[in-house]
PDB file of N, CA, C and O in Angstrom, chain B, residues numbered from 101:
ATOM      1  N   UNK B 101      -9.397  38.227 -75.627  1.00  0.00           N
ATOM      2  CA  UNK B 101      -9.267  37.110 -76.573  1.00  0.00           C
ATOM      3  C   UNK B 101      -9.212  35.784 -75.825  1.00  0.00           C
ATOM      4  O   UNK B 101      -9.850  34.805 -76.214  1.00  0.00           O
ATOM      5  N   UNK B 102      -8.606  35.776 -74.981  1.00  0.00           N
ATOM      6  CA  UNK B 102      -8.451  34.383 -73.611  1.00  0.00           C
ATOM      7  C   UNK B 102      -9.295  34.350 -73.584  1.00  0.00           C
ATOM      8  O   UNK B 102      -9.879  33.668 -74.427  1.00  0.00           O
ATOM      9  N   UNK B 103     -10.076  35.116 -72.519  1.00  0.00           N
ATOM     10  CA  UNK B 103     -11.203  34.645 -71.852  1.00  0.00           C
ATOM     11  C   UNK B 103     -12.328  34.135 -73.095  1.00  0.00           C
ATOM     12  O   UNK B 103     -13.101  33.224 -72.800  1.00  0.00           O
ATOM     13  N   UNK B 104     -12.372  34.556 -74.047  1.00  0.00           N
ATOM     14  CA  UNK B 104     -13.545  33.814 -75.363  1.00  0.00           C
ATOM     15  C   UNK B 104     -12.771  31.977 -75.094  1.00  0.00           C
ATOM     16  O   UNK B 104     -13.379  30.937 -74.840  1.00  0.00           O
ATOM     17  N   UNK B 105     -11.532  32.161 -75.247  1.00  0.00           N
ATOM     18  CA  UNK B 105     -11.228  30.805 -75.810  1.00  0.00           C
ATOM     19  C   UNK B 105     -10.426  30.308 -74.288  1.00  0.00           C
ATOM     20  O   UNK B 105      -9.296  30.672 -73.962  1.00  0.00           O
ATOM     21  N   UNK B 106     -11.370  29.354 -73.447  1.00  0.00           N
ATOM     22  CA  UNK B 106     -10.528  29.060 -72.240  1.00  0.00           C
ATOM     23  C   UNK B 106     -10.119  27.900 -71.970  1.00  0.00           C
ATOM     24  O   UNK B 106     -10.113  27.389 -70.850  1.00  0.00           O
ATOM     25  N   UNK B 107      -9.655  27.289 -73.244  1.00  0.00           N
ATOM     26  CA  UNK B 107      -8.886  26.650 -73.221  1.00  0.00           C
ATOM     27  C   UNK B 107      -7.309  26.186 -73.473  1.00  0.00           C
ATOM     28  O   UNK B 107      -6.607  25.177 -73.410  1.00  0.00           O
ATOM     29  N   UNK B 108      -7.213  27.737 -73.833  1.00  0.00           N
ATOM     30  CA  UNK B 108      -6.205  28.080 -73.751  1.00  0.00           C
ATOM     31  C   UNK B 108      -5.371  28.242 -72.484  1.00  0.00           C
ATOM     32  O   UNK B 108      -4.165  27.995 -72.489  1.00  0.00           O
ATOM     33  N   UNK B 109      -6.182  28.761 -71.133  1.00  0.00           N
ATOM     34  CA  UNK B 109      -5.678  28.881 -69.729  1.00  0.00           C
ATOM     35  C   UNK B 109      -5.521  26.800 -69.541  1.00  0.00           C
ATOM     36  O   UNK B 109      -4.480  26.355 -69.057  1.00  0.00           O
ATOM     37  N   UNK B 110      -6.043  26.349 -69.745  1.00  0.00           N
ATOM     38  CA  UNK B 110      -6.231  25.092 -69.238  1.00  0.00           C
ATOM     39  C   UNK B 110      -5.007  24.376 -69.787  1.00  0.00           C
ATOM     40  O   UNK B 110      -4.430  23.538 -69.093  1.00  0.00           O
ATOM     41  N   UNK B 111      -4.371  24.847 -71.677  1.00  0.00           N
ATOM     42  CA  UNK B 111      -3.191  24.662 -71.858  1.00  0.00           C
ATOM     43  C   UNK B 111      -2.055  24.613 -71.275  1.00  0.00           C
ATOM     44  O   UNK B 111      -1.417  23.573 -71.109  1.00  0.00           O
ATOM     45  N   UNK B 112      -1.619  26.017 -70.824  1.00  0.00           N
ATOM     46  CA  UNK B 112      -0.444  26.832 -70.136  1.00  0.00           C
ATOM     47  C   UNK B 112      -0.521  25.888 -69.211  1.00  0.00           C
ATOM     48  O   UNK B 112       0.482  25.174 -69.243  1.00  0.00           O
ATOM     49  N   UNK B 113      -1.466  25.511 -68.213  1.00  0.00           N
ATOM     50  CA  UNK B 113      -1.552  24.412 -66.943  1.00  0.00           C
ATOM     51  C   UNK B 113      -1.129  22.897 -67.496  1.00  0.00           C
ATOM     52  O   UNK B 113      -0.359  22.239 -66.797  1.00  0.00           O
ATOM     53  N   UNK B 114      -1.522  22.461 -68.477  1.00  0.00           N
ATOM     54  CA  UNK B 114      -1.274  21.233 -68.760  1.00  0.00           C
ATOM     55  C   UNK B 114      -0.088  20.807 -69.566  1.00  0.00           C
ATOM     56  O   UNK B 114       0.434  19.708 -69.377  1.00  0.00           O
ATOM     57  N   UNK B 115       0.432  21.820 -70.635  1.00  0.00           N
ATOM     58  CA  UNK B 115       1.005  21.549 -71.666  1.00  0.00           C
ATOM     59  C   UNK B 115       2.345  22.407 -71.579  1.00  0.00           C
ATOM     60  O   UNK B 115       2.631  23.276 -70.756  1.00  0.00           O
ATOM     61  N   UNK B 116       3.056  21.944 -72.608  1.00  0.00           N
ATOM     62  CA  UNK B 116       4.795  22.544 -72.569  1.00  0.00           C
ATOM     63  C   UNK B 116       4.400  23.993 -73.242  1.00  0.00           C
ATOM     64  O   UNK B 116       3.504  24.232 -74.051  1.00  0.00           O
ATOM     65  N   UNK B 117       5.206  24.741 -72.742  1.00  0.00           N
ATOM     66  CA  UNK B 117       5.210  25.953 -73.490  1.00  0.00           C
ATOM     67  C   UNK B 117       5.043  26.198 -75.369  1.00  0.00           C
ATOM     68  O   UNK B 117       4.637  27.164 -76.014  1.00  0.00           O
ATOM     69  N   UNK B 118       5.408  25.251 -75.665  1.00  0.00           N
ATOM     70  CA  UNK B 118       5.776  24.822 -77.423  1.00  0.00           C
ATOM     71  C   UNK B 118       4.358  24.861 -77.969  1.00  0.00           C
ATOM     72  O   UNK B 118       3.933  25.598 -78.859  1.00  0.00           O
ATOM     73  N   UNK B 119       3.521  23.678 -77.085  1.00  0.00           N
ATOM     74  CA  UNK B 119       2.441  23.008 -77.194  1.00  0.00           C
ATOM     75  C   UNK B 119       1.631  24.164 -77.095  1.00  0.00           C
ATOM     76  O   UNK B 119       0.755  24.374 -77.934  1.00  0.00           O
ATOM     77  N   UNK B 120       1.807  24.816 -76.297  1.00  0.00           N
ATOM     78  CA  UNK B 120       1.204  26.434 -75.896  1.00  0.00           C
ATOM     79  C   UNK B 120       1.285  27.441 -77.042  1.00  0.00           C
ATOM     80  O   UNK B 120       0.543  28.405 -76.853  1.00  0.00           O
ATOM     81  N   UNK B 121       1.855  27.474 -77.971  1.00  0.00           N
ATOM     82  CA  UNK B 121       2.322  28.550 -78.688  1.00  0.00           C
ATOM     83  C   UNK B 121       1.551  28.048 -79.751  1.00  0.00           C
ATOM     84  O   UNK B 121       0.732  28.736 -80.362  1.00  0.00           O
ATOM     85  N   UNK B 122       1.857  26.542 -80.053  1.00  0.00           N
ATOM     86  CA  UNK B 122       1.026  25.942 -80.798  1.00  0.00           C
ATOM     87  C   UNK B 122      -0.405  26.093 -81.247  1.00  0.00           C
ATOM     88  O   UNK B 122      -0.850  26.261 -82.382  1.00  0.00           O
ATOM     89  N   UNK B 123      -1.242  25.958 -79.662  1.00  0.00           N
ATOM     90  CA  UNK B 123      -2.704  26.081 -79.832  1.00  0.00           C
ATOM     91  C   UNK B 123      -2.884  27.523 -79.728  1.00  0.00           C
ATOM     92  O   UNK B 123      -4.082  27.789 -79.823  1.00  0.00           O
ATOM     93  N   UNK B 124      -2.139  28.582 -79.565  1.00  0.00           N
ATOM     94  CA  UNK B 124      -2.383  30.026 -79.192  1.00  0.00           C
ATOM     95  C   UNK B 124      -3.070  30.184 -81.048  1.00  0.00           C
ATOM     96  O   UNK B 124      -4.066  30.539 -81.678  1.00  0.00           O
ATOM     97  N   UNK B 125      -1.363  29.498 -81.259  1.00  0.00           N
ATOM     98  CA  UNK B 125      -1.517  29.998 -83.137  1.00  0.00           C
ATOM     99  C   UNK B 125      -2.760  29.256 -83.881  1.00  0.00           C
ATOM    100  O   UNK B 125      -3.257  29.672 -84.928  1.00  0.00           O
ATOM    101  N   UNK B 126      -3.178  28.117 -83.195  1.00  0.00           N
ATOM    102  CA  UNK B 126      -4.430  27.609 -84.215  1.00  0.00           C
ATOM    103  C   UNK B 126      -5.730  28.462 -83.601  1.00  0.00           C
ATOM    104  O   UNK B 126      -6.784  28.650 -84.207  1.00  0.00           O
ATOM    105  N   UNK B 127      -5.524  28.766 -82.737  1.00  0.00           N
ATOM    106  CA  UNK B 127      -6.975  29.720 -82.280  1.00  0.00           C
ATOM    107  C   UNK B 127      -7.190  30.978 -82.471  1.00  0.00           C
ATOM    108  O   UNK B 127      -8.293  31.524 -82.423  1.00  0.00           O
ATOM    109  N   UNK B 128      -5.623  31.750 -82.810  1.00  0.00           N
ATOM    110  CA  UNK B 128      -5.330  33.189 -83.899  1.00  0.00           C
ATOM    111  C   UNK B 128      -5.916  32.704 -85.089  1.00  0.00           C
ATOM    112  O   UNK B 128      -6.638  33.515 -85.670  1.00  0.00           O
ATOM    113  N   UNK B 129      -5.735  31.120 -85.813  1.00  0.00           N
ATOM    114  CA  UNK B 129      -6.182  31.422 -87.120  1.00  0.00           C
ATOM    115  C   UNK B 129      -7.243  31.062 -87.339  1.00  0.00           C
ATOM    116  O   UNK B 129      -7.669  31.279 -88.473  1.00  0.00           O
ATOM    117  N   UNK B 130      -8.319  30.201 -86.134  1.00  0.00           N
ATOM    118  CA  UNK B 130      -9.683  30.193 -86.240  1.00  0.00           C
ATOM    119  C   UNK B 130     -10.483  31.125 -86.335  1.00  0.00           C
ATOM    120  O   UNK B 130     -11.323  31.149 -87.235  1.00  0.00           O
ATOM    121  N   UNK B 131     -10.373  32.077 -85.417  1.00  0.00           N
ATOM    122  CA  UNK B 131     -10.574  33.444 -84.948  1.00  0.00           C
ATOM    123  C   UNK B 131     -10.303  34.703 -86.153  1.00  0.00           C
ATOM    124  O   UNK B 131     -10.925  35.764 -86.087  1.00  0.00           O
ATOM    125  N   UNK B 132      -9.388  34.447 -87.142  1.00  0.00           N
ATOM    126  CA  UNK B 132      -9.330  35.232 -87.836  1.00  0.00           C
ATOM    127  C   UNK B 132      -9.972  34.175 -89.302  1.00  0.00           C
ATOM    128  O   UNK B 132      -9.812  34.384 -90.505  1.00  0.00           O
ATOM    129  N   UNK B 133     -10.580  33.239 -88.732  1.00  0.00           N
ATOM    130  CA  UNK B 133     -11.440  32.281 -90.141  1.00  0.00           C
ATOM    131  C   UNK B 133     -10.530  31.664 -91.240  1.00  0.00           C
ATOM    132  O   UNK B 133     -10.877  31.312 -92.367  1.00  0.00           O
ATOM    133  N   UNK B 134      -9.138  31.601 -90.608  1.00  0.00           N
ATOM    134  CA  UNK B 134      -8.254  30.882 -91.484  1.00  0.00           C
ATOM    135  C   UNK B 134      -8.732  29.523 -91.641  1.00  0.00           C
ATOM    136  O   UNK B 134      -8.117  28.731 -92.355  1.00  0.00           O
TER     137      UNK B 134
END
């Protein structure tokens, strides 16, 4: 699932953990076409 969306690795490096959980959850609900 990462590796499709890698911007998620580039998150974890840049961003607070919060911020992290954040974009995890908007790319679970892209991904599932929410």
């Amino acid at each position: 699932f990462v590796e499709s969306h890698p911007e998620l690795t580039n998150y974890s490096i840049k961003r607070k953990p919060e911020e992290l959980a954040l974009a995890i959850a908007a790319a679970i609900a892209a991904h599932a076409g929410l």
